[in-house]
C-alpha positions, -999 to +999 in steps of 0.1 A: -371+356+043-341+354+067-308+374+057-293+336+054-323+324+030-319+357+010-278+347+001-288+310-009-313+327-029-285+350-045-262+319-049-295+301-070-294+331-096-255+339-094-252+295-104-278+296-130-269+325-149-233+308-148-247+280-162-268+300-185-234+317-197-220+284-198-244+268-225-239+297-248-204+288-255-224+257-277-199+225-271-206+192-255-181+201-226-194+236-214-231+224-217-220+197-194-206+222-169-242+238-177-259+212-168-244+210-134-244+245-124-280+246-133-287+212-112-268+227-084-288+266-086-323+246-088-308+220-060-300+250-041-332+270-041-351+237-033-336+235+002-347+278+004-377+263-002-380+229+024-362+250+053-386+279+044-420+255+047-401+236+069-408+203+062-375+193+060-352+186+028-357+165+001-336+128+007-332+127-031-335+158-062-368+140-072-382+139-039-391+177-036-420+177-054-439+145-025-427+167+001-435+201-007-469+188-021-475+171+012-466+203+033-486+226+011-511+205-010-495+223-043-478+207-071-442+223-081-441+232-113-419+216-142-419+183-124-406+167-159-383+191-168-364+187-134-364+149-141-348+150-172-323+175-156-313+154-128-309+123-154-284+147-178-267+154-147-256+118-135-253+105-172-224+130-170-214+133-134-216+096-127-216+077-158-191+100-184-221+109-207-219+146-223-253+155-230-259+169-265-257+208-264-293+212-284-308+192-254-292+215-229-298+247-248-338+235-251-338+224-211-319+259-200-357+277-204-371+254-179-349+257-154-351+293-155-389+290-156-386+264-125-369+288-103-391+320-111-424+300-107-416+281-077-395+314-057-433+334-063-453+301-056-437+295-021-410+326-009-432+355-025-402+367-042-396+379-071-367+357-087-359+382-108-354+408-088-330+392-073-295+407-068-262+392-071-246+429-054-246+414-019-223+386-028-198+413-036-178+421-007-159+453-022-183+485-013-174+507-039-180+478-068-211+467-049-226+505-056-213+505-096-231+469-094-264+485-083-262+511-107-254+487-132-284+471-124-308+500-123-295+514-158-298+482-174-338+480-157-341+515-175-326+504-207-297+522-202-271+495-215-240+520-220-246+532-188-243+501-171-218+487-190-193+516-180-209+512-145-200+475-146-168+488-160-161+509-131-163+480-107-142+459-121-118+490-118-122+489-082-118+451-078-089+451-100-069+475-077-081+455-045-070+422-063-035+443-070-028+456-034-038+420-026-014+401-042+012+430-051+043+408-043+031+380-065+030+408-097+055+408-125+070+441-129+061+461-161+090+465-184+076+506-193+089+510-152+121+495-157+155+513-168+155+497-207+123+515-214+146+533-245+146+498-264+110+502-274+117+473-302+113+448-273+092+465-250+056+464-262+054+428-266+071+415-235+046+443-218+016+426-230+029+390-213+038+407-185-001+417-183-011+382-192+008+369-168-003+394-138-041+383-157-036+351-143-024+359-112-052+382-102-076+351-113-090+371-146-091+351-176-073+368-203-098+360-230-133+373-211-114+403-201-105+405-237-140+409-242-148+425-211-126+454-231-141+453-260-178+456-246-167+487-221-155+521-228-117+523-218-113+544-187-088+570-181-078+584-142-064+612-132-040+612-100-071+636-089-093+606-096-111+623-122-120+600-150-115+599-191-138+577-206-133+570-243-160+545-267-137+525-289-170+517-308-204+531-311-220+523-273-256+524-291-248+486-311-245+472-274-273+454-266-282+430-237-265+401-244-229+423-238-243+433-203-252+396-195-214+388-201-200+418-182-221+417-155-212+375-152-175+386-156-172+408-129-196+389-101-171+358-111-140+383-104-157+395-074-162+358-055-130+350-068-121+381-052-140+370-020-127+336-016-089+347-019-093+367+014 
């Protein structure tokens, strides 16, 4: 596997966990956006694949399976699947069809079985061991990433969740260096800090607002909050860190969110450069 196969591979799982994330919201409208992240993640690994074996890529989605059995004398698997995939995907891309979220929400195991089986069947990889921390640019997230990663594989979930806490910390200052000048100054910092009747309120828009700026969606970071201990730091860059709730009722579903949240900061992050 070529550095340049191994990021395309990382961009597979980084689209189909989005569109995995995106089917659990459970209306018509984000299972459509599911559908075409996941078409795009299996699309994606496909051409890994052809340029791998190379025996060129597939002229059309339905296509891979001729050529890759003609180059190998091996059937892909979920053949079916796939189809039904690629025909949700232009009933909505080209034709204005939402698919029906149940549909989705049964295909979504498929998919995920598709890329697994097929990355082992042709690349020898493990598709599961497959990181998303090289798509993050920032060093010191990257790291809190991998731990992340590694405390979550040893069913650590509080660990990794103030681990994944930590690098949003660290992409959060980058993104506020960054764009410093486009920032809405904080009403505690300015001279009518004594009218507290007025200031708490217009402080929380002002942190909306700089939300927005910084590309973070107020609403998952609301729940980023509430799924990570806060984090207190010292000017000696010691850190406080305080549970707002018991950290043992986590389970892996909050990681799957906070890890998504901050990879999705972090290209954001990566394509505002």
């Amino acid at each position: 596997m070529t550095p340049d196969f191994v990021k395309r591979l990382s961009y597979s799982k980084y689209l189909l966990r989005r569109a995995k994330s995106l089917q659990q919201a459970g209306n018509d409208l984000s299972s459509a956006e599911a559908v075409l992240a996941a078409h795009d993640s299996v699309e994606m690994l496909m051409r890994v694949i052809t340029d791998h074996l190379g025996c060129g890529p597939a002229d059309k989605f339905m296509n891979f399976w001729k050529i890759v059995r003609d180059k190998t004398s091996s059937e892909p698997p979920h053949k079916g699947a796939m189809d039904r995939l690629n025909i949700l995907r232009v009933g909505f891309k080209h034709k204005g069809n939402l698919p029906n979220s149940s549909v989705v929400a049964d295909l979504m195991p498929s998919v995920s079985a598709f890329c697994v089986e097929s990355t082992e069947q042709y690349l020898d990889v493990d598709y599961e061991t497959v990181s998303l921390c090289d798509l993050i640019l920032n060093a010191e997230a990257r790291e809190k990433v991998k731990e992340a990663e590694k405390a979550k594989g040893e069913g650590n979930i509080p660990g990794a969740l103030l681990a994944l806490g930590i690098a949003f910390d660290k992409l959060r200052d980058e993104a506020r260096t960054r764009h410093s000048l486009g920032l809405i100054q904080h009403p505690r910092s300015s001279r009518f800090e004594w009218d507290h009747s007025w200031v708490r309120p217009v402080g929380q828009l002002v942190d909306t607002v700089n939300m927005l700026v910084l590309g973070i969606d107020p609403a998952r970071l609301h729940r980023f909050s509430a799924s990570t201990p806060s984090r207190n730091y010292a000017l000696s860059g010691a850190m406080e860190v305080i549970w707002g709730h018991g950290p043992e009722a986590l389970v892996a579903e909050d990681y799957d969110f906070c890890y998504q949240f901050v990879i999705d900061f972090a290209l954001r992050l990566a394509i505002s450069i």
